[in-house]
Steps between C-alpha positions, in 0.01 A plus 500: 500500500667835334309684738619314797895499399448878481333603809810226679758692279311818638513417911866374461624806365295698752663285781830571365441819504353546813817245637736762317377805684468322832870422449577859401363622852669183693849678381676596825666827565773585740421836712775703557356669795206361766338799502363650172257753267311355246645646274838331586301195482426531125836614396658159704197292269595655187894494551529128580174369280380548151155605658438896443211694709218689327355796778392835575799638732177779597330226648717290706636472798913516356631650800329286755721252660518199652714286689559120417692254726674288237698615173433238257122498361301395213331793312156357595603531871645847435167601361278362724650645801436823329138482426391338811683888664397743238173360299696469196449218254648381164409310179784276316457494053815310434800683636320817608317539832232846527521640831208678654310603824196285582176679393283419830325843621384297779845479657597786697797600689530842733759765534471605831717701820520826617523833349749702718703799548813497358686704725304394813373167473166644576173351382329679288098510498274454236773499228369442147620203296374495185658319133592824276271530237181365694292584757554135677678479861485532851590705770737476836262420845574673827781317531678594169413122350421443188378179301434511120421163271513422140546241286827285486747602259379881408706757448457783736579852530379630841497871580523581890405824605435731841400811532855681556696222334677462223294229257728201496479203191521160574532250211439139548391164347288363751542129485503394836371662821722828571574708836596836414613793720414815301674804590377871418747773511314843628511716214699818516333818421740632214398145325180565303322137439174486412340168658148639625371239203684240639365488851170306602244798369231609702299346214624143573431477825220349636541611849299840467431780809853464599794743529900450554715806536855489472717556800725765313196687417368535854863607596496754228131648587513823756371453833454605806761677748716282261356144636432297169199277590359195258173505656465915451572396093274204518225754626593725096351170336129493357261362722769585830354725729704678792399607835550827659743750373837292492445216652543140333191311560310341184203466447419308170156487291329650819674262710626574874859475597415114694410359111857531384719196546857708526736168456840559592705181337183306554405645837246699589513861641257637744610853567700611163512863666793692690402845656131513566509367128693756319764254392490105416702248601634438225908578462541510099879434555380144577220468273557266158106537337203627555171337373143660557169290429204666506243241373475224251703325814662120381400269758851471679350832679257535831463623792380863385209669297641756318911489384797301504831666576825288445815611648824336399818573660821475368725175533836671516816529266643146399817622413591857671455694805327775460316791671271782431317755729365826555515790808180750450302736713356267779648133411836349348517131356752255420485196298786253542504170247736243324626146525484241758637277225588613145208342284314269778443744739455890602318760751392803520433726830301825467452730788311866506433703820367851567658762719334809611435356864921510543532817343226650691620329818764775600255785477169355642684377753700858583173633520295281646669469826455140546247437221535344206306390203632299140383309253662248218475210264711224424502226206719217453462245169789212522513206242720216406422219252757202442498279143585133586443403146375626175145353564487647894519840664423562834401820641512712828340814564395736765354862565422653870389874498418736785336802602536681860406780644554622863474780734682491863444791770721503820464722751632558866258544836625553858261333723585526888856652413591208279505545136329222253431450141198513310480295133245487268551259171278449187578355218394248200649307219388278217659288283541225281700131498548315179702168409478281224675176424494363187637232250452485125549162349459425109399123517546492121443704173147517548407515875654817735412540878542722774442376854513781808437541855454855594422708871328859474457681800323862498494676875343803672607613834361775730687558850438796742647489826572790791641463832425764747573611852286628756379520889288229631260513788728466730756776338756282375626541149401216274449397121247444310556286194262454194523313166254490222599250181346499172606168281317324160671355187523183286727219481514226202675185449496337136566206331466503113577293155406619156601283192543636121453242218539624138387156282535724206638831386109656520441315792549551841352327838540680876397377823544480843403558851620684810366404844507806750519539853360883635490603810242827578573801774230708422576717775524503908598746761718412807486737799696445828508776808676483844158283602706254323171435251601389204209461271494408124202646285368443186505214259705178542730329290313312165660280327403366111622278241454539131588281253461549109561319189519609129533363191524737197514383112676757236460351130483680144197358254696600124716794492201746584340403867686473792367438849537406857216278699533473883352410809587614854398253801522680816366407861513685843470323846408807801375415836358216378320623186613396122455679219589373178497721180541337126639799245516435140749699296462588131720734260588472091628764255409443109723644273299704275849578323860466544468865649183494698288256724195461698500370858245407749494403853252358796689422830305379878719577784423518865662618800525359873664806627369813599645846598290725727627862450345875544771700356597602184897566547599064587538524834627221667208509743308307213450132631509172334240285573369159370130373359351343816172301538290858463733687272502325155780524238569760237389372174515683177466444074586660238519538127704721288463531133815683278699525200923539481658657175873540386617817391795507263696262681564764782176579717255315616123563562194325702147591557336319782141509646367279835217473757540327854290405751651481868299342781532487882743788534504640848542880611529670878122560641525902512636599850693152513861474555774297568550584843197344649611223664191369669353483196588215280550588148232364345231678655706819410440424064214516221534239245403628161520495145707679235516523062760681312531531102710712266697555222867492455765654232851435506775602219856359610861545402748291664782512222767779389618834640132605592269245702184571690138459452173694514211371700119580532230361678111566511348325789268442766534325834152508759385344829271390681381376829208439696563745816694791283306776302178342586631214285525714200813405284719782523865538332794340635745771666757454182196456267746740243274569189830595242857440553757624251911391533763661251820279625850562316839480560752591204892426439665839387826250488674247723560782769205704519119367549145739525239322697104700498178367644217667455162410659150596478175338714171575589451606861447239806146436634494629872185552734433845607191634696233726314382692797484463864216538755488579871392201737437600875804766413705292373589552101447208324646437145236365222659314238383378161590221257788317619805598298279726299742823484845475223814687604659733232659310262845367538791581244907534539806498316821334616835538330868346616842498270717263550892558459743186501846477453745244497776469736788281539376328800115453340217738377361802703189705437358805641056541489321823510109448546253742535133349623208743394691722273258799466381515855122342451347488865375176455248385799619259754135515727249776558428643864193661616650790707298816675601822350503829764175576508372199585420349148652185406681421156670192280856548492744317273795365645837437224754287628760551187476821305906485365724239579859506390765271602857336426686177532832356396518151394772262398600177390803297491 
C-alpha cells in the first residue's frame, strides 16, 4: 500500500511538472516586427517570459530570419517555426530551454551558383571551391556552375580561388539550401598573395593527361610576325607535337591532325588553320579558356582517337563597354563587348582581318598592267547570352572564318580591227561556319543541365575560269569560254542534352546524348565549256547520322581514392551500314600524400571521320570523308600510368607514361591525289594500323611574377600497312623521338613584361631515295625504308617584351618579338636538286632563319 501511494505521489508530481513546463512554452509573445533573426526571437522570449535560453551562439543560425504572418504567438509556435527552417531543436528543464542544431549527418543541404567575374560578369572555368583548412570541395563546370553539399547547420568557411584572382572568403552557416554568386577580383600584380595552395592541386585531381593554359599567358608568350596563336602554345605542351616549321597543326601521342576534336563553345572545328596552316583560327581577344585532353578522356568525349580541345569564348562585359585590339605586321583586330542589359544580359563582337593583299594592291597592280594577284584572311567570333532568372542563362554564339586567294589577268586583242578582252581567273577559299545555341537551367541544388542545338559547316572551293577570243572557221572573231570547279567540305547539324547530378559532395553523375545530322562532300569537279557540257565528277553527296550517349560516375572511396567510371555509346548510320562502338572510360588518382598522388587511366574511343591528306603544311586540299560500308571506323585504346607532386605550394610537377593502339587509319596510295576525280576516294587509300607510347615530364608555374613550365617527352609513334614498305611498320612522319619546351614569361612590374620560348626536338622522319638506276634511259630513283632518313634536329629561341602604359582613355602596349633569335636554319623540307656537273644532291630548304616583328595593342 506505501509503495503504491508513492509511485501515485510520484506520477502526479511528474504530471505537474510536465503541465508546468507545457504552460511555460504556451506563454504568448507579441512580435514587434513580422520579419525577424533568431536571435531577436530569443531576446522577445526572454524579455516578456521568465524562460532563459541555454546555446552555443557558434552553432546557430542567430542571424537567419524569418518572416511570420501574425504578431501574437505562443513560444511553442515561435520555436517550432524555427526548427522546422533551420534544423534546430530545444530541450525545456523547468524554466530553461537548450537550443541546438539537430545532429543528423544524413541530412544535407548544398551551396551552390556561379563563380564569376567581378568586373565582367564572366564565368569563370574550373574555379576551385574548397572549405579553408581541408582539402574537401568542388570546382566550377564549363559553364562557371558550381554545386557543393554538406550537412545542415555547419559552419563554413569557403575559399574561392582562380588562377589570376584575388582568393575571396565566404563565411556561412549552411542551414538551408543556398545560391551564391561568387565573385573573384583579378589580382593586381603589385599585390603579392600567395594562393597556389589554395587552388585544386594537380595532386587532387583525378582527371590526369590533361592541360589548361591561361589566356594571359598565351598573350604574354612571343610569337610569330607578332600573331599570338593558342594552338602554336598548345603544340609547347608534353606529348604535343607540331607540324612543319610554324605551322599550327597537332598531332598528339602519335596522333594525326583528324583525331583532335577542336570544340569551339561545344562545336566542332574542321579546318582550325588560316594561311596554308601557319596561323589558327583562333582570335585570343575572344577566347575565355582553353582546355587540352590528351587521354584518360571522361566519357562526355567522342568522336576522335587521340585529344580533346575545348575552346570557350568569352560572354561579354555585364556592366561596361569595353574594347581592346591590336594593329601588327600583316593583321589588326578589334574586340568590341559590354551590356545588352546591366546584370541579365551582354555581348561581345570580335573581328581580326589580314592586309597585305590591299597594301600590295597599288603596286602589283602598277606593274602588272592588268594583272593582279592577293591573298587574305578574315575571322569573326560574336556572342550574346541573356539571364532570365538566377536558375537560367541562355546563350548565343557564332564564328565564320575565311581564307581567299585569287589571281586575275586581263589583257587586250584586236581581232579583225576590233579590239576584245581576254580574262583568266583562279582562285580558292576555305572556311569554316559555327553556331551554337544553348540554355543552362539549374532544376535544383543537385541537378544542372545544358541543352544545345549547334550547325558547323567546314568548305573548300576551287574555281578556274578563262574567257578567250579567237577566229573560227569561218574567220569571225568568237569566244571561247571554260570553267573548271573544285568543291568538298562538311556540314553538321546537332541536337544535344547533358545532365550533372551531385547526390553528395564526393559524388557526381553526368550524362547525356547528342543526335547528329552530317552531311559528306568528299570532293567533285564541275567543268562547263562553250559545248555547253556541264559535267560533275567525282563523289556524290553522303549523308550520316550519329548518335551517342554517355553516362560518367565521379565518386571519392575515404579521403585517399578518387575516380571517374564511364561509358560512351556511340552508333553511325552510312549508306546503309551501322556501326555501333561501346567505349568504357576509366581514371582515379590515390593520394599517396597531401603533396603527391598516383593516377591511372584506360580510355576506348573511336572515330567515324576520316581525313585523307598528302601534305605536311594543312592544306586545305585535305578532304573529309566518312566510314562507308568498305572503310571501317577509327578505333583506338589507351592506358597511361603517372604520378603528380606539389612543390612548396608554388610549382607543380607530373610524370606520365602511355601506349596506344590505333586501328583502321587510312593514308593516300603513293601517286594518289585529290584531284582525281574519276576515281572515287576509296580506291585512292590503304587502311592500316598504328601504336604510339612515351613518356611525359611536365614542371608548371602558373602563380606570381614568373609563370611558365618546362616540358619533355620521350616517345615513339610507328605505322603500318599492308601495301606500304612491303608491310613493314615504319615510323609515323612526326614519329619525334625527344621533345624539350623551356616556356616563361616574367613581370619586371605592372608596365614591363619578358616573354622567352625556347624549343628543342628531334628531327622529322622524311623519305629520301638511296640511289637511282637507269631504266630504258630514263633515271629512276631507288628508295629504302619508308620514312627511314631524320632531318637535323630542330631548336629555336623566341623572345618578345612587352611595354604597357596606362592612359586616360584605357591601357596601351607596344610588343617587340623576335622568332629564332640566333639565326638556326632550321629545315622546312629537303630537295633532291642536280648540281653543275650533272650530280645530284639533298638540299635543305629554311623557311624562318630570324623573325622580328611589332604590334601595338590597346584596351579601353
Amino acid at each position: 500500500m506505501k509503495t503504491i501511494i508513492i509511485l501515485f505521489l510520484f506520477l502526479a508530481f511528474s504530471f505537474s511538472n510536465a503541465m508546468a513546463q507545457s504552460n511555460y512554452l504556451d506563454q504568448t509573445i507579441q512580435l514587434n516586427k513580422n520579419e525577424i533573426s533568431f536571435q531577436e526571437l530569443i531576446n522577445t522570449v526572454e524579455n516578456q517570459t521568465d524562460l532563459r535560453f541555454s546555446f552555443n551562439p557558434n552553432a546557430l543560425p542567430l542571424n537567419s530570419k524569418l518572416t511570420f504572418k501574425e504578431n501574437e504567438m505562443s513560444v511553442k509556435q515561435a520555436l517550432n517555426a524555427f526548427n522546422k527552417a533551420f534544423g534546430t531543436n530545444y530541450q525545456q528543464k523547468d524554466k530553461i530551454i537548450l537550443l541546438k542544431i539537430v545532429s543528423n549527418n544524413d541530412k544535407q543541404v548544398s551551396v551552390y551558383g556561379y563563380i564569376r567575374d567581378a568586373a565582367s560578369g564572366e564565368n569563370l572555368i574550373s574555379a576551385t571551391l574548397l572549405e579553408k583548412g581541408t582539402t574537401k570541395g568542388t570546382t566550377s563546370n564549363s559553364y562557371g556552375y558550381f554545386s557543393y553539399e554538406v550537412p545542415v547547420g555547419t559552419s563554413l568557411v569557403l575559399l574561392c580561388s582562380y588562377v589570376g584572382y584575388q582568393p575571396s572568403l565566404i563565411t556561412l552557416t549552411a542551414t538551408t539550401d543556398t545560391l551564391l554568386t561568387i565573385s573573384l577580383t583579378p589580382q593586381v600584380m603589385d599585390e603579392v598573395v600567395v594562393v597556389a595552395s589554395e587552388l585544386e592541386a594537380v595532386q587532387e585531381r583525378v582527371q590526369m593527361s590533361s592541360a589548361d593554359v591561361p589566356i594571359e599567358l598565351i598573350k604574354s608568350m612571343p610569337a610569330l610576325l607578332g600573331e599570338t596563336d593558342i594552338l602554336k602554345a598548345l603544340q609547347l605542351l608534353p606529348g604535343v607535337q607540331s607540324g612543319t616549321e610554324g605551322t599550327s597543326g597537332m598531332y598528339v601521342r602519335g596522333g594525326s591532325p583528324d583525331q583532335n576534336l577542336i570544340l569551339l563553345d561545344g562545336v566542332p572545328v574542321y579546318n582550325a588553320s588560316h594561311l596554308f596552316g601557319f596561323f589558327s583560327v583562333f582570335n585570343d581577344d575572344a577566347i575565355n579558356h582553353v582546355e587540352l585532353l590528351k587521354g584518360g578522356f571522361p566519357a562526355r568525349y567522342g568522336g576522335r582517337l587521340s585529344s580533346v580541345l575545348n575552346i570557350s569564348m568569352k560572354e561579354g562585359h555585364q556592366k561596361e563597354f569595353h574594347g581592346e585590339g591590336s594593329i601588327g605586321l600583316i593583321s589588326s583586330k578589334l574586340s568590341l563587348e559590354g551590356p545588352l542589359m546591366k546584370g541579365k544580359s551582354s555581348y561581345i563582337v570580335s573581328a581580326r582581318r589580314t592586309y597585305a593583299d590591299v597594301v600590295a594592291r597599288p603596286f602589283v597592280n602598277k606593274k602588272s598592267k592588268g594583272d593582279f594577284t592577293g591573298y587574305y584572311f578574315y575571322d569573326l567570333n560574336a556572342k550574346v547570352n541573356y539571364r532570365p532568372s538566377d536558375k537560367d542563362r541562355i546563350y548565343l554564339s557564332a564564328y565564320t572564318g575565311n581564307d581567299k586567294y585569287y589571281n586575275s589577268s586581263r589583257y587586250d586583242i584586236k581581232l579583225n580591227d576590233e579590239e576584245y578582252e581576254n580574262q583568266s581567273d583562279f582562285g580558292f577559299h576555305w572556311g569554316n561556319i559555327t553556331a551554337a545555341l544553348r540554355w543552362n537551367h539549374i532544376f535544383s541544388p543537385k541537378l544542372f543541365s545544358n541543352a544545345s542545338i549547334t550547325y558547323g559547316s567546314y568548305n573548300f572551293n576551287l574555281k578556274s575560269e578563262s574567257k578567250e577570243f579567237g577566229i573560227d572557221e569561218n574567220g569571225n572573231a568568237e569566244a571561247n569560254f571554260s570553267l573548271t570547279q573544285y568543291v568538298s567540305g562538311i556540314d553538321d547539324l546537332t541536337a544535344k542534352i547533358d545532365f550533372e547530378y551531385q547526390p553528395n559532395s564526393v559524388h557526381l553523375i553526368r550524362a547525356g546524348t547528342n543526335l547528329i545530322q552530317h552531311r559528306f562532300s568528299p570532293g567533285a569537279t564541275s567543268l562547263r565549256s562553250k559545248l555547253e557540257i556541264d559535267t560533275v565528277l567525282g563523289s556524290k553527296f553522303i549523308d550520316a547520322i550519329e548518335t551517342q550517349f554517355y553516362v560518367e560516375d565521379e565518386f571519392s572511396v575515404g579521403n585517399r581514392l578518387k575516380s571517374n567510371l564511364g561509358i560512351h555509346y556511340s552508333n553511325f548510320i552510312v549508306e546503309g551500314k551501322t556501326y555501333a562502338s561501346v567505349q568504357p572510360r576509366f581514371s582515379s588518382r590515390y593520394l599517396i600524400s597531401s603533396k603527391f598522388s598516383l593516377k591511372a587511366s584506360y580510355a576506348t574511343m573511336a572515330q567515324f571521320i576520316h581525313l585523307l591528306t598528302n601534305s605536311g603544311v594543312g592544306l586545305p586540299t585535305d578532304l573529309w570523308v566518312p566510314a562507308t560500308p568498305n572503310i571501317k571506323p577509327q578505333t583506338s585504346w589507351q592506358v597511361a600510368l603517372g604520378g603528380a607532386y606539389e612543390l612548396n605550394n608554388d610549382f607543380e610537377f607530373s610524370v606520365e607514361a602511355y601506349y596506344k593502339e590505333m586501328e583502321n587509319v587510312i593514308e593516300y596510295k603513293e601517286g594518289a591525289n585529290f584531284l582525281e576525280p574519276v576515281k572515287d576516294w576509296e580506291t585512292k587509300v590503304e587502311v592500316g594500323k598504328g601504336d604510339s607510347y612515351g613518356t611525359e615530364l611536365f614542371l608548371q608555374k602558373k602563380q606570381g611574377r614568373l609563370n611558365g613550365w618546362i616540358g619533355y617527352t620521350l616517345a615513339w609513334s610507328n605505322r603500318e600497312f599492308e601495301n606500304i614498305n612491303n608491310g613493314n611498320p615504319y615510323p609515323f612522319r612526326y614519329d619525334v623521338r625527344h621533345d624539350l619546351s623551356i616556356v616563361g614569361t616574367y613581370a619586371l612590374n605592372d608596365h614591363f613584361e619578358l616573354g622567352s620560348v625556347f624549343i628543342y626536338r628531334t628531327g622529322t622522319a622524311v623519305t629520301l631515295p638511296i640511289a637511282s638506276y637507269l631504266n630504258d634511259g630514263v633515271e629512276v630513283d631507288y628508295y629504302g625504308g619508308r620514312n627511314d632518313y631524320r632531318m637535323p634536329a630542330y631548336h629555336r629561341i623566341d623572345l618578345s617584351a612587352t611595354w604597357k602604359k596606362t592612359k586616360k582613355w584605357g591601357e596601351r602596349a607596344w610588343v617587340v618579338s623576335v622568332y629564332n633569335l640566333y639565326f638556326r636554319r632550321n629545315p622546312f623540307f629537303i630537295n633532291l636538286t642536280t648540281t653543275p656537273d650533272n650530280g645530284r644532291q639533298f638540299t635543305q630548304i629554311a623557311l624562318f632563319t630570324f623573325v622580328p616583328s611589332v604590334s601595338y595593342q590597346f584596351k579601353f
